[in-house]
C-alpha positions in Angstrom: -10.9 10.4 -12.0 -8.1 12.5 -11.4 -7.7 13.8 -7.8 -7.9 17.5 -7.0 -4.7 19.3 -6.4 -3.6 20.4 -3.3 -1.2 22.2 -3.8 -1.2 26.4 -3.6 -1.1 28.3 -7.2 1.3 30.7 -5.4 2.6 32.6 -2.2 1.0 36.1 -1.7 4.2 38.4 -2.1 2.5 41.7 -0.9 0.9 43.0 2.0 -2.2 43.2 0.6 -2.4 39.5 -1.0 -0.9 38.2 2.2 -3.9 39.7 3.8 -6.4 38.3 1.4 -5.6 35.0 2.0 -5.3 35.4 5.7 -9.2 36.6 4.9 -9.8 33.3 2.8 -7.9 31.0 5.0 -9.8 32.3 8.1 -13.8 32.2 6.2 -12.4 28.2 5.2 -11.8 27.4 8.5 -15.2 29.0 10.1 -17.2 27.3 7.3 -15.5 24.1 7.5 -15.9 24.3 11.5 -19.2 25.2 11.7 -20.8 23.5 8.6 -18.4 20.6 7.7 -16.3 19.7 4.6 -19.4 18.6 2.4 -20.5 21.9 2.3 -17.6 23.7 2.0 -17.3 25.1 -1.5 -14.6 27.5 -3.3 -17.6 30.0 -4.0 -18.9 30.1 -0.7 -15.5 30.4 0.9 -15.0 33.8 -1.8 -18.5 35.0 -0.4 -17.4 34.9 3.4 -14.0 36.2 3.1 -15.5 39.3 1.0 -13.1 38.3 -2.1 -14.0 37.3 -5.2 -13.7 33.6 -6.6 -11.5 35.0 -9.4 -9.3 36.2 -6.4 -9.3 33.0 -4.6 -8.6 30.6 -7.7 -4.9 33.5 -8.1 -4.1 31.1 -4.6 -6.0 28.3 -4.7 -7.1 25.8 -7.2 -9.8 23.6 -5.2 -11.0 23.3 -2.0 -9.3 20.4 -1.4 -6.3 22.5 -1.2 -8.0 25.8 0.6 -8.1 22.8 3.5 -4.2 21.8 2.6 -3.2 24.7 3.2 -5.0 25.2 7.0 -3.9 22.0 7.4 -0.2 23.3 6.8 -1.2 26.4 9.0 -2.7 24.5 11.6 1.0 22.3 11.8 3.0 25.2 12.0 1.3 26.8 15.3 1.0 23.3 17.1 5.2 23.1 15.9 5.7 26.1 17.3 3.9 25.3 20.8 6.0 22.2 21.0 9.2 23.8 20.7 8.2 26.7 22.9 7.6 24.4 25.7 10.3 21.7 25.0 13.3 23.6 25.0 12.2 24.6 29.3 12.7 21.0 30.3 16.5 20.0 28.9 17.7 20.1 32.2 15.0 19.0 34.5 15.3 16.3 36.5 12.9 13.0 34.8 9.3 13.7 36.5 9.4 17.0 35.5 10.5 17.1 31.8 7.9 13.9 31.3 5.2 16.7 32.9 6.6 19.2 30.4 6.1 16.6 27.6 3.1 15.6 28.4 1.5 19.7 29.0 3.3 20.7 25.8 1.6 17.8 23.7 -1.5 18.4 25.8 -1.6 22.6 24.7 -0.2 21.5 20.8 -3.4 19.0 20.3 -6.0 21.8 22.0 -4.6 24.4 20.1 -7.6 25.2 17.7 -9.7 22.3 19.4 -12.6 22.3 16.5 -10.2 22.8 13.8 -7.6 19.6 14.8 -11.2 17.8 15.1 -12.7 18.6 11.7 -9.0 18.1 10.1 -8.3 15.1 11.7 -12.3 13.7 10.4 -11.3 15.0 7.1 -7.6 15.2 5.9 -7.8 11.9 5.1 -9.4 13.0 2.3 -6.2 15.2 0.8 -3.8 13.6 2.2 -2.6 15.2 4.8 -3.3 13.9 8.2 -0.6 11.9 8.5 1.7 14.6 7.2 0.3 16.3 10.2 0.5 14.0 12.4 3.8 12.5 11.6 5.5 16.2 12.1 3.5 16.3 15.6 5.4 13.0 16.4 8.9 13.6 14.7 8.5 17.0 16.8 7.9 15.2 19.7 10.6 12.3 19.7 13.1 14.4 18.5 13.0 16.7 21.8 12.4 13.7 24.1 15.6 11.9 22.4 17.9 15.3 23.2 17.0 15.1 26.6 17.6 11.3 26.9 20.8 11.9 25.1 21.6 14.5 28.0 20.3 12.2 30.5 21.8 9.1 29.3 24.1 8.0 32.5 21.4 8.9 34.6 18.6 6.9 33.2 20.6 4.3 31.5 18.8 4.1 28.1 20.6 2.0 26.6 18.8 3.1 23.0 17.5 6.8 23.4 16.2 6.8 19.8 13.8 3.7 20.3 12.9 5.2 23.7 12.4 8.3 22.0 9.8 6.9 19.6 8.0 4.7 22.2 7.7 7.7 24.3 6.5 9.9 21.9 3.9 8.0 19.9 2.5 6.4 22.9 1.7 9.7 24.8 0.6 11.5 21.2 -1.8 8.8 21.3 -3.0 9.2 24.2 -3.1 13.0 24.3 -5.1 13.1 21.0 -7.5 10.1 22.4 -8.4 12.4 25.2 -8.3 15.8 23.7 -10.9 14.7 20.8 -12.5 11.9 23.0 -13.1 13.1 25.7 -11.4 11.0 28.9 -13.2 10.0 31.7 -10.8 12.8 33.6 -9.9 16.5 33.5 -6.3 17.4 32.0 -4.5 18.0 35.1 -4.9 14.4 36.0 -4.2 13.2 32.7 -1.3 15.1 32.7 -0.3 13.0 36.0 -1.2 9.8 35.0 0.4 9.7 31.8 3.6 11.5 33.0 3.6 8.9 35.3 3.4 6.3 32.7 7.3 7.9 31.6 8.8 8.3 34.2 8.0 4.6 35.0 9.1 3.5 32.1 12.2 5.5 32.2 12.8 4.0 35.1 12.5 1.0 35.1 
């Protein structure tokens, strides 16, 4: 059995169309929230954003690809956290550009808290959690290599690139363990611990 496409019918070109699926992209996400992706349905979506299901099939060919596309959505504001709060710590010395890291990934992963849950249960399903995910991480090591790169002589990285990708993955992981987890601490002293965790290795 063929699987559903994901992919958009087309981009709203007008005010008006870019409004109605900001109206179907926002019922998708507070049904899928509230009741889950089994019961999420391209005519119930149409009911709650007021639209009709002729409307919605002009954008969207499936639900598999209604939740696509807020997993796209949901990418683009955590990208654009990232970069907001990367681009303060080029300069800093180490243990506060690790703190930045670590509060910026912190504030990307929390950003729509119940969404980045429910996507992260169910993009498996479409294909796109790891397109997610690997942006959050290519975001991520990208900014952390630029500052080793600056930092270089200081720290004496010998290979920014592979510290750059240890660094990254390992606090994504643990950022998105204790934002959907729940840690056995508050963020503030998560923030500490694992910042810690770079600068030690940075360090070393």
């Amino acid at each position: 059995m063929p699987r559903p496409s994901t992919a958009p019918r087309k981009a709203p070109s007008q005010a008006r169309s870019q409004a109605t699926v900001e109206a179907i992209l926002g019922a998708t996400e507070r049904l899928l929230v509230n009741e889950g992706y089994e019961r999420l349905s391209t005519n119930r979506v149409a009911a709650a954003a007021g639209v009709s299901v002729g409307s919605l099939y002009q954008y969207f060919p499936s639900k598999e690809a209604l939740v696509a596309a807020l997993a796209d959505r949901h990418r683009e504001r955590m990208m654009a956290v990232l970069f907001e709060r990367m681009a303060a710590f080029i300069d800093a010395p180490p243990e506060r550009a690790a703190r930045e890291i670590v509060r910026a990934l912190f504030e990307a992963d929390a950003r729509e808290r119940e969404l980045h849950r429910v996507l992260t249960e169910q993009a498996p399903r479409i294909g796109k959690l790891k397109e997610l995910m690997d942006s959050v991480d290519t975001c991520a090591a990208t900014a952390v290599r630029a500052y080793l790169e600056r930092h270089r002589a200081e720290l004496g990285v010998e290979n920014p690139a592979l510290a750059a990708w240890l660094i990254a993955h390992a606090v994504e992981s643990l950022v998105h363990a204790a934002v959907l987890g729940g840690a056995p601490a508050g963020e503030d002293e998560l923030v500490e611990e694992v910042s810690e965790l770079v600068v030690r290795y940075l360090r070393r």
